[in-house]
mmJSON file of the N, C-alpha and C atoms, coordinates in Angstrom:
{"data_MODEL":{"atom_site":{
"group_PDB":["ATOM","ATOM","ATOM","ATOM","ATOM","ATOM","ATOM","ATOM","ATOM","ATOM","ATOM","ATOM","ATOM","ATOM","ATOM","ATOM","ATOM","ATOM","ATOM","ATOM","ATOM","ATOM","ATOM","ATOM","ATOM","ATOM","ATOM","ATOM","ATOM","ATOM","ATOM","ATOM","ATOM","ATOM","ATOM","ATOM","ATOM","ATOM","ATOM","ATOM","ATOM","ATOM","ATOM","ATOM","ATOM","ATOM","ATOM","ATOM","ATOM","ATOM","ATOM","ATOM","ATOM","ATOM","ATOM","ATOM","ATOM","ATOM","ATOM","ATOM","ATOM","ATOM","ATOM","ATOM","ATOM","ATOM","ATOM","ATOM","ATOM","ATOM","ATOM","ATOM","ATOM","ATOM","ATOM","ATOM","ATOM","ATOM","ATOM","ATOM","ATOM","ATOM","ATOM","ATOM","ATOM","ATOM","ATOM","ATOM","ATOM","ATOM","ATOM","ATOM","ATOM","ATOM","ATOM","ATOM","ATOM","ATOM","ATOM","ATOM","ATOM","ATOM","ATOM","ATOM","ATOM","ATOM","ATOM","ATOM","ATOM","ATOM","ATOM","ATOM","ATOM","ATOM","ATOM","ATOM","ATOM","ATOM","ATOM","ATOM","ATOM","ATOM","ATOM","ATOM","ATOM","ATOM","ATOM","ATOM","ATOM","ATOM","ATOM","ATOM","ATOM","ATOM","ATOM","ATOM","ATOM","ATOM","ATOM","ATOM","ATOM","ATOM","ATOM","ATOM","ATOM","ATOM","ATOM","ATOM","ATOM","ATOM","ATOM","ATOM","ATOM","ATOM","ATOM","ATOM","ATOM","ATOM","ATOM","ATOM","ATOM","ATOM","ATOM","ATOM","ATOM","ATOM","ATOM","ATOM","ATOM","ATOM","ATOM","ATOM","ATOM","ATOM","ATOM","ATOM","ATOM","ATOM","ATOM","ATOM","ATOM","ATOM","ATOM","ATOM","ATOM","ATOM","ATOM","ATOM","ATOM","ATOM","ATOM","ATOM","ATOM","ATOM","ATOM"],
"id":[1,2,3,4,5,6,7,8,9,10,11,12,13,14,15,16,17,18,19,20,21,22,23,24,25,26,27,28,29,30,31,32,33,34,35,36,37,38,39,40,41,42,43,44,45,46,47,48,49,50,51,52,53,54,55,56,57,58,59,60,61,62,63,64,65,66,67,68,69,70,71,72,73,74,75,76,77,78,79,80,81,82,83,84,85,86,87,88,89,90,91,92,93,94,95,96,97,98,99,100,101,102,103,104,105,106,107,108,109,110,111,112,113,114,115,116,117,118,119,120,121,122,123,124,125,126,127,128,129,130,131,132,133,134,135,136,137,138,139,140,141,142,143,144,145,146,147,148,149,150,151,152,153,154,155,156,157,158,159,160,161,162,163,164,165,166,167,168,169,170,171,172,173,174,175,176,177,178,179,180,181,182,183,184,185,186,187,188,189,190,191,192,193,194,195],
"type_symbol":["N","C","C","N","C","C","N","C","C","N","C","C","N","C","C","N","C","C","N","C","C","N","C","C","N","C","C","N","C","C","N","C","C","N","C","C","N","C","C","N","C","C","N","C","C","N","C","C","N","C","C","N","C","C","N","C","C","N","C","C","N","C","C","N","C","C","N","C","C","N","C","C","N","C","C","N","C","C","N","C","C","N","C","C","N","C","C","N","C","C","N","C","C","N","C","C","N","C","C","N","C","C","N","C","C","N","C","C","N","C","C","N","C","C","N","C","C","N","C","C","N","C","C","N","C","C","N","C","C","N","C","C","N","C","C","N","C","C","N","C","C","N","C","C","N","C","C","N","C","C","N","C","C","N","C","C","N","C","C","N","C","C","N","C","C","N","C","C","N","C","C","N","C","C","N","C","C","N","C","C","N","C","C","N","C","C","N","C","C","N","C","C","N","C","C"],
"label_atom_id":["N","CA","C","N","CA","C","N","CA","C","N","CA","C","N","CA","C","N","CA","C","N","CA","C","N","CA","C","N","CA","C","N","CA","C","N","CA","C","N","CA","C","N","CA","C","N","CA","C","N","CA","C","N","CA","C","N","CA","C","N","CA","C","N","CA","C","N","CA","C","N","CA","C","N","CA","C","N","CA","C","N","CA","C","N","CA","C","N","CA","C","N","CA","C","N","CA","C","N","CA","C","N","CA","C","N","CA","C","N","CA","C","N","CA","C","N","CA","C","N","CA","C","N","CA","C","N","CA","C","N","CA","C","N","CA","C","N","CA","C","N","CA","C","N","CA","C","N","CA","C","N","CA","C","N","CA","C","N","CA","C","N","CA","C","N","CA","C","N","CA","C","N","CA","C","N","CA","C","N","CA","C","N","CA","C","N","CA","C","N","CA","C","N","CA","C","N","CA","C","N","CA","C","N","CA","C","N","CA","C","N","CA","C","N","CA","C","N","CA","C","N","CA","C","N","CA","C"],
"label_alt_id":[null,null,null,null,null,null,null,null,null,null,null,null,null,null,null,null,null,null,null,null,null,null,null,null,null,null,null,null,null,null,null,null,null,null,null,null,null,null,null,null,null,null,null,null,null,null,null,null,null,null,null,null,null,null,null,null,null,null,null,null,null,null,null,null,null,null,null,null,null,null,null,null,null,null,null,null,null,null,null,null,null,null,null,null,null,null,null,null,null,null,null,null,null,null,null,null,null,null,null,null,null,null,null,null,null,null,null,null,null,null,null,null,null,null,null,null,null,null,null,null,null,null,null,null,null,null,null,null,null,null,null,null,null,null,null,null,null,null,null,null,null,null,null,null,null,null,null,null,null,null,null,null,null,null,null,null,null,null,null,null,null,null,null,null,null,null,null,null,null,null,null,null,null,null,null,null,null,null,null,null,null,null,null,null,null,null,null,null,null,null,null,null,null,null,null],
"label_comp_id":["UNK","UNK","UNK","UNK","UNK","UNK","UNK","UNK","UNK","UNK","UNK","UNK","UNK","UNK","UNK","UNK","UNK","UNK","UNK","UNK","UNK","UNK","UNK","UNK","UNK","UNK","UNK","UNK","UNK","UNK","UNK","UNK","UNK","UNK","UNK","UNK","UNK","UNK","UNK","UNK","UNK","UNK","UNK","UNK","UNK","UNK","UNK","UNK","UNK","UNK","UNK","UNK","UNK","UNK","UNK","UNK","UNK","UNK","UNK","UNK","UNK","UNK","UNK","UNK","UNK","UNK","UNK","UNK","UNK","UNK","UNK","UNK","UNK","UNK","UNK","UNK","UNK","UNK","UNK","UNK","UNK","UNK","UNK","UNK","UNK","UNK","UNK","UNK","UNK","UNK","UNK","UNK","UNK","UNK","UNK","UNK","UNK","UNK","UNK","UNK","UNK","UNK","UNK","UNK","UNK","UNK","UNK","UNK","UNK","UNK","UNK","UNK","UNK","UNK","UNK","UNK","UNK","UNK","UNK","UNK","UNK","UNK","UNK","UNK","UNK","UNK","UNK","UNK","UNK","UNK","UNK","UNK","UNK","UNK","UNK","UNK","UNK","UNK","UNK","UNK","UNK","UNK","UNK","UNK","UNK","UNK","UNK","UNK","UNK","UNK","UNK","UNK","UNK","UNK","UNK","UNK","UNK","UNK","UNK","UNK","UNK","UNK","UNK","UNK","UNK","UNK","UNK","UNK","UNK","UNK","UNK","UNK","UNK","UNK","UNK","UNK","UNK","UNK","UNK","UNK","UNK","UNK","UNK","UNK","UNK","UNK","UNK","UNK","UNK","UNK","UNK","UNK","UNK","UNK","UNK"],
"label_asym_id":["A","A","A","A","A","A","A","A","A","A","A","A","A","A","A","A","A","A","A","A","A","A","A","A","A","A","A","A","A","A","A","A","A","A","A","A","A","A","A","A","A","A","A","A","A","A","A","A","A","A","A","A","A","A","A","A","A","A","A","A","A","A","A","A","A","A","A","A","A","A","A","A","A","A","A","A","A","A","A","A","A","A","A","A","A","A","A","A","A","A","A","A","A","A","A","A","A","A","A","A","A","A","A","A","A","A","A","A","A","A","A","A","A","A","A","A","A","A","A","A","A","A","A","A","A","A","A","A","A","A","A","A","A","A","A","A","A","A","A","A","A","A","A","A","A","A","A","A","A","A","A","A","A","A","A","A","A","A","A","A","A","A","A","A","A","A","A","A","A","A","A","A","A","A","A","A","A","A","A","A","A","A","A","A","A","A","A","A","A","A","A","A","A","A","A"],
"label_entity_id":["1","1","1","1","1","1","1","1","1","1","1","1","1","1","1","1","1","1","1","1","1","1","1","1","1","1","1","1","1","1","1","1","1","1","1","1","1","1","1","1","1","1","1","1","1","1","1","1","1","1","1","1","1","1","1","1","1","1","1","1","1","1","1","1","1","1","1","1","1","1","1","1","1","1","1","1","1","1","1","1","1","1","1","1","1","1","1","1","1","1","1","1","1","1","1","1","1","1","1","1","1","1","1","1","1","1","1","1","1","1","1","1","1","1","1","1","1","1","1","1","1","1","1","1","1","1","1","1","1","1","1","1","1","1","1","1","1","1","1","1","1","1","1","1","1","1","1","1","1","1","1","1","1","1","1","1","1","1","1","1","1","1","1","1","1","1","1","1","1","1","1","1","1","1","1","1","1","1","1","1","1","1","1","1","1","1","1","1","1","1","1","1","1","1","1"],
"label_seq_id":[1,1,1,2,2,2,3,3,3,4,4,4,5,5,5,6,6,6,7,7,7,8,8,8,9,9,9,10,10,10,11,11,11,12,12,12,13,13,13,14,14,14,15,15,15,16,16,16,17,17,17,18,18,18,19,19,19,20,20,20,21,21,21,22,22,22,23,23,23,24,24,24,25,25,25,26,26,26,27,27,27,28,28,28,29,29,29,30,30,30,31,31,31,32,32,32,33,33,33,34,34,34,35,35,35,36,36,36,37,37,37,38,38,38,39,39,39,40,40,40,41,41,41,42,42,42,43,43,43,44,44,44,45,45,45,46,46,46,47,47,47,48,48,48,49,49,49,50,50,50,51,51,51,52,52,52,53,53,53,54,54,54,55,55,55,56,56,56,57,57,57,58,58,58,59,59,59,60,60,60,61,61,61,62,62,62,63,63,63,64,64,64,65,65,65],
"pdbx_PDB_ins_code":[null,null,null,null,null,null,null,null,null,null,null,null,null,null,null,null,null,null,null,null,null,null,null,null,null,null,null,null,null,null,null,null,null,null,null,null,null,null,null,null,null,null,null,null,null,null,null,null,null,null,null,null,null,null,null,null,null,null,null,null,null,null,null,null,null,null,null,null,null,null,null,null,null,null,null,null,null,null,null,null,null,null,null,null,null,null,null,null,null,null,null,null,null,null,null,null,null,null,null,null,null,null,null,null,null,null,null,null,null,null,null,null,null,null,null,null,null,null,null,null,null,null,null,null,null,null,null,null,null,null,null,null,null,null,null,null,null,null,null,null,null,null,null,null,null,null,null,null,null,null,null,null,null,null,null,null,null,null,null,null,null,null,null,null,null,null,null,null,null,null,null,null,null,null,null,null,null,null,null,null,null,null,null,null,null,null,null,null,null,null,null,null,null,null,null],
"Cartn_x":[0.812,0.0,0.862,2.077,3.017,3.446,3.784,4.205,2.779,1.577,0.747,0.276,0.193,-0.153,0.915,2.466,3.324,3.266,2.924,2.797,1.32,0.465,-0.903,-1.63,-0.841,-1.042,0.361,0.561,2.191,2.165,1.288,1.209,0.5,0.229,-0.108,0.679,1.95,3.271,3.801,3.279,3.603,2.236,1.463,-0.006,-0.808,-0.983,-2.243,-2.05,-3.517,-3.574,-4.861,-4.752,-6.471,-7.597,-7.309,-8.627,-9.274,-8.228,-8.046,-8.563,-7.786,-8.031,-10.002,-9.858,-11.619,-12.843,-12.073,-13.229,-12.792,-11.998,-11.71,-13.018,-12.852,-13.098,-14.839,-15.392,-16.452,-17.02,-16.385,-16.898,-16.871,-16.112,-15.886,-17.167,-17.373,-18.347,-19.756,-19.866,-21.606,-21.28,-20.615,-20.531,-20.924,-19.953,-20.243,-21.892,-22.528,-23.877,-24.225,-23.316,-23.515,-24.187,-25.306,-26.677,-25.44,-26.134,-25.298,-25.287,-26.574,-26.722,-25.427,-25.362,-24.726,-22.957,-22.762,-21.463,-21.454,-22.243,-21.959,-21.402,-22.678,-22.112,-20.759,-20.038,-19.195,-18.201,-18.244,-16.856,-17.551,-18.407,-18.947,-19.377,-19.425,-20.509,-21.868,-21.965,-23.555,-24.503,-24.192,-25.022,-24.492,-25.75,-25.611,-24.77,-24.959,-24.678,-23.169,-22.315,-20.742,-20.413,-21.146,-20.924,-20.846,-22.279,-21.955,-21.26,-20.403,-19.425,-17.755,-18.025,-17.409,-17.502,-18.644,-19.385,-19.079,-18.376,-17.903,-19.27,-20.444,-21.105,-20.594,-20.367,-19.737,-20.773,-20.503,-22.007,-22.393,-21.351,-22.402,-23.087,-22.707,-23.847,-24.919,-25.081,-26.14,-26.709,-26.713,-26.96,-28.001,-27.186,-28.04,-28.741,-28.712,-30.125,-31.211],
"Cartn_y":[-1.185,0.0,1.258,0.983,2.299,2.48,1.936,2.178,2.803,2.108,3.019,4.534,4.636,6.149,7.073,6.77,7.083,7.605,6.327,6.838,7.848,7.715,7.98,9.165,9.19,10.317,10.739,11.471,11.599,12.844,13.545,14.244,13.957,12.646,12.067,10.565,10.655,9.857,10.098,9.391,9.261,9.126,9.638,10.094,9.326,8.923,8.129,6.701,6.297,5.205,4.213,3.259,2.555,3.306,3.424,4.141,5.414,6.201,7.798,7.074,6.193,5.806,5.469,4.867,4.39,5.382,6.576,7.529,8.466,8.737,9.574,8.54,7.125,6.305,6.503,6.175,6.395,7.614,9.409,10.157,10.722,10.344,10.335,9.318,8.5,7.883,8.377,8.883,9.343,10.778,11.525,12.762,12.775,11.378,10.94,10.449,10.01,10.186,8.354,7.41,6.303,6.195,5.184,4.959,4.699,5.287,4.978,3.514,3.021,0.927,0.774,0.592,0.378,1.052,1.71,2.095,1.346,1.121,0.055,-1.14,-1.414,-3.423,-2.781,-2.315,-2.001,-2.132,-1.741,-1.627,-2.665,-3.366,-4.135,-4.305,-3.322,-2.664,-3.105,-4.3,-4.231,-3.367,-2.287,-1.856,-0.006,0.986,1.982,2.505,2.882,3.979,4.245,3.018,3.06,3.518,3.179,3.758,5.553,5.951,7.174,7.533,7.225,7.507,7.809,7.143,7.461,8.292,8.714,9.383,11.145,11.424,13.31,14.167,14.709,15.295,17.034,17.059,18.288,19.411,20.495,21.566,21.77,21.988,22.372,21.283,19.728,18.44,18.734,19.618,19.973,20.755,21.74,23.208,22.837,21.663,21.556,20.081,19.618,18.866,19.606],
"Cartn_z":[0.0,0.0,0.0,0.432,0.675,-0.618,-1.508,-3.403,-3.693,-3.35,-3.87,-3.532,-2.485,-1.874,-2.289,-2.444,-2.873,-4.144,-5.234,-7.05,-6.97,-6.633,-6.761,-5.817,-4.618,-3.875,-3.287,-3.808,-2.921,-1.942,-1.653,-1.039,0.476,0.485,1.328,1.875,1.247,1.977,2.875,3.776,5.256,5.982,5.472,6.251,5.797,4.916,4.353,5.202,5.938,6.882,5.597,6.15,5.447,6.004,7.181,7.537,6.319,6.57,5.96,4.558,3.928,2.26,2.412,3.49,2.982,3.238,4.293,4.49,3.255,2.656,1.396,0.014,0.369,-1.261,-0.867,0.261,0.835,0.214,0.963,0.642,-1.395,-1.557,-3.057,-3.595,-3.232,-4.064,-4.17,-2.5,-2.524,-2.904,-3.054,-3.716,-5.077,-5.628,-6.771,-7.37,-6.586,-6.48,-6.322,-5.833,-5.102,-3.947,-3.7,-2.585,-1.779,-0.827,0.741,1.073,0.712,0.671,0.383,-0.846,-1.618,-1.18,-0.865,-0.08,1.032,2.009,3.512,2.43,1.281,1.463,0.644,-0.025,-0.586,0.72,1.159,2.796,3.575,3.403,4.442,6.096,5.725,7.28,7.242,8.766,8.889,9.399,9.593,10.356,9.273,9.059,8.288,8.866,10.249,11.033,10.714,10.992,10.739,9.158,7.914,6.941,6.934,7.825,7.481,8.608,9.438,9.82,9.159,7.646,6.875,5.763,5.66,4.824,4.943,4.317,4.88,3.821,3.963,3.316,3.142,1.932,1.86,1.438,1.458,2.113,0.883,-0.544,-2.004,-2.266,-1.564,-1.724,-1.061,0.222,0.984,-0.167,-0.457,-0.666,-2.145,-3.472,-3.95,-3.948,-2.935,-2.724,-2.376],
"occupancy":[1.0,1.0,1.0,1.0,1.0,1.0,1.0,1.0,1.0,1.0,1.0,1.0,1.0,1.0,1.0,1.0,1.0,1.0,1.0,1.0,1.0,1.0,1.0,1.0,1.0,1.0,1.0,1.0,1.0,1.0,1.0,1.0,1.0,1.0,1.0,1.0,1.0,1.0,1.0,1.0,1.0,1.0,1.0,1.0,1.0,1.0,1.0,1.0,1.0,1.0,1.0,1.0,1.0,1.0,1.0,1.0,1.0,1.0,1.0,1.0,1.0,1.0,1.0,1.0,1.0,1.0,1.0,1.0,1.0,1.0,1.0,1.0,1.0,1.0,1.0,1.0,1.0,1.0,1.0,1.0,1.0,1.0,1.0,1.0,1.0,1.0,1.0,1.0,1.0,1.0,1.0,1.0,1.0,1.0,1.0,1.0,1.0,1.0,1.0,1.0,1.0,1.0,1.0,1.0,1.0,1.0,1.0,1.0,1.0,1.0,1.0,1.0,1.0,1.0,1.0,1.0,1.0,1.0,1.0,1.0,1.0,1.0,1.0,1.0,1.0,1.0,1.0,1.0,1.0,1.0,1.0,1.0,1.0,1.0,1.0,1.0,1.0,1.0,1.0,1.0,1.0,1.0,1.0,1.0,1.0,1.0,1.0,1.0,1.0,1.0,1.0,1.0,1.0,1.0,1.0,1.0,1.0,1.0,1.0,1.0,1.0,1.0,1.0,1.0,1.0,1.0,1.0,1.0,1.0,1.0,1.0,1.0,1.0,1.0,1.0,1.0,1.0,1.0,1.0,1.0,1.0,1.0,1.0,1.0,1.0,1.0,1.0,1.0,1.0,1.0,1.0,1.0,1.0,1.0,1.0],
"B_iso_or_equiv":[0.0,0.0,0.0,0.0,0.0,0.0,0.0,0.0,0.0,0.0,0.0,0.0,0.0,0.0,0.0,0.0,0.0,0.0,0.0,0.0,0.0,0.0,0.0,0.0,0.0,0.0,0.0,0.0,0.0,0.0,0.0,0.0,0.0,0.0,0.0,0.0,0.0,0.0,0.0,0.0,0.0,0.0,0.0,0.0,0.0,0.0,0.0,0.0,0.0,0.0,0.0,0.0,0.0,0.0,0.0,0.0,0.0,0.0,0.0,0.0,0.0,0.0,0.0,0.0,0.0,0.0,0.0,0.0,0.0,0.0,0.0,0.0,0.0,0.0,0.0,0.0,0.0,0.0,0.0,0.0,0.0,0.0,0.0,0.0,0.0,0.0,0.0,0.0,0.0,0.0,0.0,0.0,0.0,0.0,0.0,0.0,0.0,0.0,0.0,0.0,0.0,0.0,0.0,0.0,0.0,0.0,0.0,0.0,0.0,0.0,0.0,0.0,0.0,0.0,0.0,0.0,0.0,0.0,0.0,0.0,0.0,0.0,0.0,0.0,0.0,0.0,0.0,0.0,0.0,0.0,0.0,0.0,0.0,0.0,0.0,0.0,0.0,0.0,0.0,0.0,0.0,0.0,0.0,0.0,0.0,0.0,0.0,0.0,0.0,0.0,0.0,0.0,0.0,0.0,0.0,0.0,0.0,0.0,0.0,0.0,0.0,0.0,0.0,0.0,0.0,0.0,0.0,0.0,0.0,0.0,0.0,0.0,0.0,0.0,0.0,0.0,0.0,0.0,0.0,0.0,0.0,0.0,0.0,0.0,0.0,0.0,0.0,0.0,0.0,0.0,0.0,0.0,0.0,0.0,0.0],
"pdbx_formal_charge":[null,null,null,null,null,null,null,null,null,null,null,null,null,null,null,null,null,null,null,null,null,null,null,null,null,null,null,null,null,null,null,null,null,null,null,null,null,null,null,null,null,null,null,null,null,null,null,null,null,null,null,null,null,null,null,null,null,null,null,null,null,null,null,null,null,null,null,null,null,null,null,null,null,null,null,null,null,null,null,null,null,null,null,null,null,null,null,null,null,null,null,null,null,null,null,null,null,null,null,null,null,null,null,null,null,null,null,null,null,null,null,null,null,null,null,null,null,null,null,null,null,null,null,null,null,null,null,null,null,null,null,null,null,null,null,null,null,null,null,null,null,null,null,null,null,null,null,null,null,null,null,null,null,null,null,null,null,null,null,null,null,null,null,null,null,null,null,null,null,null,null,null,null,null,null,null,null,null,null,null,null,null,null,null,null,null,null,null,null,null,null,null,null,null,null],
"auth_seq_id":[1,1,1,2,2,2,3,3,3,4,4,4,5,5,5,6,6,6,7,7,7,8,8,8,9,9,9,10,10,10,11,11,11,12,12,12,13,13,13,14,14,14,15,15,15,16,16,16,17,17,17,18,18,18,19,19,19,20,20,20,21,21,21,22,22,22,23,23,23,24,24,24,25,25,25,26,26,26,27,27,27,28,28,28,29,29,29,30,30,30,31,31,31,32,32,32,33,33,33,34,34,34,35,35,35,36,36,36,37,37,37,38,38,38,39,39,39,40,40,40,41,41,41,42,42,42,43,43,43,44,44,44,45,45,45,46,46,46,47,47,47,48,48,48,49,49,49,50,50,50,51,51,51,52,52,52,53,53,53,54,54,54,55,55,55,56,56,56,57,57,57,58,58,58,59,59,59,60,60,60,61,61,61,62,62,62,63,63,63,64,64,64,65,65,65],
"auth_comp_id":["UNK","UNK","UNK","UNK","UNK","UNK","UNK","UNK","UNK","UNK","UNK","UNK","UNK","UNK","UNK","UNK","UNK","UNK","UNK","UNK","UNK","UNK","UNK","UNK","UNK","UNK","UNK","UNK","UNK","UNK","UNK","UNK","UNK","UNK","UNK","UNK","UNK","UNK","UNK","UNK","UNK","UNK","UNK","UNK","UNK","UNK","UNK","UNK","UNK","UNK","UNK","UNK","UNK","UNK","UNK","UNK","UNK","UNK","UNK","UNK","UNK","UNK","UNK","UNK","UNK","UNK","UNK","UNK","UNK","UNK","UNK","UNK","UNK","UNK","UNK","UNK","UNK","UNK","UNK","UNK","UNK","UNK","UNK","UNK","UNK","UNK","UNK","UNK","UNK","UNK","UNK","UNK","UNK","UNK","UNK","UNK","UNK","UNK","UNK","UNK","UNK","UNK","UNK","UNK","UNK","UNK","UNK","UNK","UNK","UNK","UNK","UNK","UNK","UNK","UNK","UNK","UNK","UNK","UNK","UNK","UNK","UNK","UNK","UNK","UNK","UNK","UNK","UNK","UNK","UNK","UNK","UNK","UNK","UNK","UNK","UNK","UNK","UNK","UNK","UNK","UNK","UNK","UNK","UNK","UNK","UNK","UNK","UNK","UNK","UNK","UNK","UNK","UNK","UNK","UNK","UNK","UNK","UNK","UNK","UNK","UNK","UNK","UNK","UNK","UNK","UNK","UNK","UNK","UNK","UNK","UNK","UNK","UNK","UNK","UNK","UNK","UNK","UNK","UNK","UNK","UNK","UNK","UNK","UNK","UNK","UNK","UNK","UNK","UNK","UNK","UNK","UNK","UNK","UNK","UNK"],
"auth_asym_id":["A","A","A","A","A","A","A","A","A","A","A","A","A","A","A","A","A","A","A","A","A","A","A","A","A","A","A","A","A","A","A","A","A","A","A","A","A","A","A","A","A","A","A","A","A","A","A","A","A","A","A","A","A","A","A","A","A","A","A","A","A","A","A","A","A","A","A","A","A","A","A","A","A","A","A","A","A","A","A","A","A","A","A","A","A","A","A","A","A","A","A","A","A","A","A","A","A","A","A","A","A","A","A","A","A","A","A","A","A","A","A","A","A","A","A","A","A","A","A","A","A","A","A","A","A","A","A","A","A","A","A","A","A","A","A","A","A","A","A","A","A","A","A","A","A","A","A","A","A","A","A","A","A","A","A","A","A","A","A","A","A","A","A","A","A","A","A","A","A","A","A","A","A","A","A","A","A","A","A","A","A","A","A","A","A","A","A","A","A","A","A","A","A","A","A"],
"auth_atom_id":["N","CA","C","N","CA","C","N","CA","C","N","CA","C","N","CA","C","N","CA","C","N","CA","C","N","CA","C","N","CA","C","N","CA","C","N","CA","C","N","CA","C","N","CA","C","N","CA","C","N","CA","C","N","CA","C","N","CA","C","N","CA","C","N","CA","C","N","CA","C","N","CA","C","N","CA","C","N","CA","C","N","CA","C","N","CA","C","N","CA","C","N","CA","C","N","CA","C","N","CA","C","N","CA","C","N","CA","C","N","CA","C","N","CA","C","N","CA","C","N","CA","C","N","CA","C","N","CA","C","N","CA","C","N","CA","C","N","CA","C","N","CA","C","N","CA","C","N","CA","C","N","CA","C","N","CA","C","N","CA","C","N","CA","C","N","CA","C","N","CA","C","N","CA","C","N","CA","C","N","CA","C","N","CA","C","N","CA","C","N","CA","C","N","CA","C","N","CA","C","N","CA","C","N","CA","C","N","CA","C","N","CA","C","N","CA","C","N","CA","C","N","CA","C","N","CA","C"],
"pdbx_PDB_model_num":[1,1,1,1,1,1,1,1,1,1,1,1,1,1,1,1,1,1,1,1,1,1,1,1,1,1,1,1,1,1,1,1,1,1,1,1,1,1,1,1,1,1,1,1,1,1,1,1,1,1,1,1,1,1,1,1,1,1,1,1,1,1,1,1,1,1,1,1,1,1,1,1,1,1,1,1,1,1,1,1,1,1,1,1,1,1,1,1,1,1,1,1,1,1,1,1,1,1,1,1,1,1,1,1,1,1,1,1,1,1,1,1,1,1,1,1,1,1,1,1,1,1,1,1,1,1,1,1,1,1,1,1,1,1,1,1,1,1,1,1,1,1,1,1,1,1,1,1,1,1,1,1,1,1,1,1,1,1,1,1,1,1,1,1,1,1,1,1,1,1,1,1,1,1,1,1,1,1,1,1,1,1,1,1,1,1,1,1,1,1,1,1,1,1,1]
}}}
């Protein structure tokens, strides 16, 4: 994982954890306009709540819903 964060994010060498990678791939997807369902079974969370714990809603996603 360290070659990758390295080629692909390098501005985040040293810092990038799995955690950090899955709440970044998380919020990128439902921004992207992916069902939140569908993001838990994706990371495999049973339960919603922990998905949107990964879930960063950013305010122009508020603003135009």
């Amino acid at each position: 994982m360290v070659e990758a964060v390295e080629r692909h994010l390098p501005r985040w060498s040293g810092r990038a954890a799995p955690h950090a990678l899955r709440r970044f791939a998380a919020s990128d997807l439902y921004a992207q306009g992916m069902n939140v369902v569908a993001i838990q079974k994706l990371l495999g969370h049973r339960w919603i709540n922990t998905t949107m714990i990964y879930v960063h809603v950013n305010k122009t996603h508020i603003e135009n819903a």
